[in-house]
N, C-alpha and C positions, 0 to 999 in steps of 0.2 A: 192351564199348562203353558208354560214358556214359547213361544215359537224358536225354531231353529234358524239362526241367525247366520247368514252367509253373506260374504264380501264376496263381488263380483267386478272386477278391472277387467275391464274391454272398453278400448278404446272404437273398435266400429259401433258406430252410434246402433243402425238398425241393430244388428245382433245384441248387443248388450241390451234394447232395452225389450227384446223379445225375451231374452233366456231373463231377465227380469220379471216380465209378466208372467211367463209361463210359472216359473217356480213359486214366484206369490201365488200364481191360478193352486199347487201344491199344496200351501201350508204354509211355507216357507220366509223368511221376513230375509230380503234382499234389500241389500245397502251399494248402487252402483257405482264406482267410478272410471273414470277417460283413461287414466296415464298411472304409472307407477310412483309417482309422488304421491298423489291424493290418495292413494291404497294404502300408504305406507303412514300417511299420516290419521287417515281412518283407524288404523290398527290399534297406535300408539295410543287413539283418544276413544278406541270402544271395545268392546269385549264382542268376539266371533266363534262361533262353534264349527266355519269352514272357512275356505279359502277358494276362491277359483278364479288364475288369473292365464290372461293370455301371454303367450309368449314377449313378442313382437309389438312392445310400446313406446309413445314418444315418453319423451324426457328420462325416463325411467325402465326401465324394459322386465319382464317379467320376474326372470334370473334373480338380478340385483335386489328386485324387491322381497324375492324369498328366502338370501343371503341377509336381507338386512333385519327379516321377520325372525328366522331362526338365532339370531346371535340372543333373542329373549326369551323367544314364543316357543319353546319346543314342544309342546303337545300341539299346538295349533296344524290340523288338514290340510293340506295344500294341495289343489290339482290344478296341471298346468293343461290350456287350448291349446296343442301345439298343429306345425302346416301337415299337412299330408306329406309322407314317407321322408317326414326329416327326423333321419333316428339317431342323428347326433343330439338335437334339441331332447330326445327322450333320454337318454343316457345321461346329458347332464344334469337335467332337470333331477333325477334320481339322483344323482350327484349332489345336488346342494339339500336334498334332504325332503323332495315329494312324495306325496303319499299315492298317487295316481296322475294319469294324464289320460285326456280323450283330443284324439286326432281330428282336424279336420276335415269335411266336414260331418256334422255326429249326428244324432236325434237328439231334440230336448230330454226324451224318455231313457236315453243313455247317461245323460248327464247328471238328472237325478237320480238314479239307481247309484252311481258312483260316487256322489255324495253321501247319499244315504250308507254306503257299504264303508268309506273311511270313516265317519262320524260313529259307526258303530266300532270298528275297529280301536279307534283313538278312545273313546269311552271305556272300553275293554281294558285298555294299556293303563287310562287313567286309574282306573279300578285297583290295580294294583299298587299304585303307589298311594295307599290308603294310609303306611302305616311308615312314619319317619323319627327318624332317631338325630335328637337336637341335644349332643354334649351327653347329661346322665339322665335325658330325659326320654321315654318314650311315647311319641304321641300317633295315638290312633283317632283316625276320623272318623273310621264307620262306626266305636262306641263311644263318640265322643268325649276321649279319656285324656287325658297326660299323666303318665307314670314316671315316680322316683323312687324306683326299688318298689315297695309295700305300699307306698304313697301312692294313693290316686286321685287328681282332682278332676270332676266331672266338667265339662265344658258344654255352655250353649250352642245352641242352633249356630248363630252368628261369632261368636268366638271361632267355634271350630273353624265355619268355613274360612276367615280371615286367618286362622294360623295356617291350614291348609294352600291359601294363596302364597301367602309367604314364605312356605314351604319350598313351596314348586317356581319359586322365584328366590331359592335362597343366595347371598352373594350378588342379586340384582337386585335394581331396584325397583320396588313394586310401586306403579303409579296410582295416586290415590282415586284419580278417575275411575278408571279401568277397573281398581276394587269395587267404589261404589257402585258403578254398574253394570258389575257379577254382581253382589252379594243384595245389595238395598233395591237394583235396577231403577234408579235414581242418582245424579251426583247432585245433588241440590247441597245446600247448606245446612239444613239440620243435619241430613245424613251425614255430612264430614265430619260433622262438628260429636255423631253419634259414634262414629269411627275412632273418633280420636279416645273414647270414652275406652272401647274397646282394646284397644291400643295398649292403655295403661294399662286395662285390666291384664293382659294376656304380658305385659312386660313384669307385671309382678309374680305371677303363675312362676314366672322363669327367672326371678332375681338372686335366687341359690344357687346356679351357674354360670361363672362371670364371663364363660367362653359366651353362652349366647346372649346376642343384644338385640334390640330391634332398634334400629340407628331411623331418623329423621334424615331424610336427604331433602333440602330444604327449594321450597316451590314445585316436587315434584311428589313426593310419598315417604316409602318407607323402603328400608334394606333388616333383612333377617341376615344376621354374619354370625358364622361360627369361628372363633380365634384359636 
């Protein structure tokens, strides 16, 4: 089974790489970074099933980085470290669209549990958006179908989940990284190269409705647009 994958930005070296260890000590596969740059650029080149950032960083500061996460990432966890009894930081941070915060300063045993509680949460939410409607098409993931009218074509393992991504990124652009490592947990080059396979397949599925396209956005991935 997959480990649950968590991005961790704290910039205090000790505490970062305690709540580091601790949560690998969990289960847990923690990816640390210093500052809001390197969080944000983590994000863009790997796939996260949480988010835990401190408020109060150089070059970048928490806020911003989860302002910059949400313009793509809208299922992605988010919980902010914020300082003890500063309930404006809690407020806004709600504000830009966090799923939790823990106050300074916490237990490690607190921090876990509140991951563990939005990851289930966000899973929950995901769940529902099982079943999406592309033009005259409807496509369900949990029976790996796409329907037109009476028409049903069955869809693979891998088809689904890639139209599924596409999905939940429709109107942006889905980076082919970030697919390959959801879907392959690999970006290598045969996998792209097995992607692109994919790609076709799933653009011909859809070639009877000229509203949907799957567009090439070129050195980064793919865009699902409906016109």
């Amino acid at each position: 089974m997959k480990a649950t994958k968590i991005l961790l930005v704290e910039d205090d070296l000790n505490l970062g790489q305690l709540l580091k260890e601790y949560l690998e000590l969990k289960g847990l596969e923690v990816v640390l970074k210093r500052d809001g740059k390197a969080g944000l650029e983590a994000v863009n080149s790997d796939v996260f099933d949480a988010c835990v950032f401190d408020v109060m960083m150089p070059i970048m500061d928490g806020f911003t980085l989860a302002e910059e996460i949400r313009k793509s990432e809208t299922y992605i966890p988010i919980i902010f470290l914020t300082a003890k009894n500063m309930h404006e930081d809690t407020i806004k941070g709600l504000e830009i669209g966090a799923d939790d915060y823990v106050t300074k300063p916490f237990s490690m045993e607190e921090l876990l549990l509140r991951i563990k509680a939005v990851i289930r949460r966000t899973l929950g939410s995901e769940r529902i958006k099982n079943e999406f409607v592309l033009g005259k098409f409807i496509f369900e993931y949990d029976s790996q179908t796409l329907k037109d009218g009476n028409e049903v074509t069955k869809l693979t393992s891998k088809e689904s989940e890639l139209l599924r991504m596409l999905c939940l990124h429709k109107n942006q652009t889905m980076e082919r990284s970030k697919a390959l490592r959801a879907i392959w947990n690999d970006d290598n080059y045969f996998n792209s190269r097995s992607m692109d396979v994919y790609i076709t397949k799933l653009r011909k599925f859809l070639k009877s409705d000229k509203r949907i396209q799957i567009l090439n956005v070129h050195g980064t991935g793919f865009k699902l647009v409906e016109f």
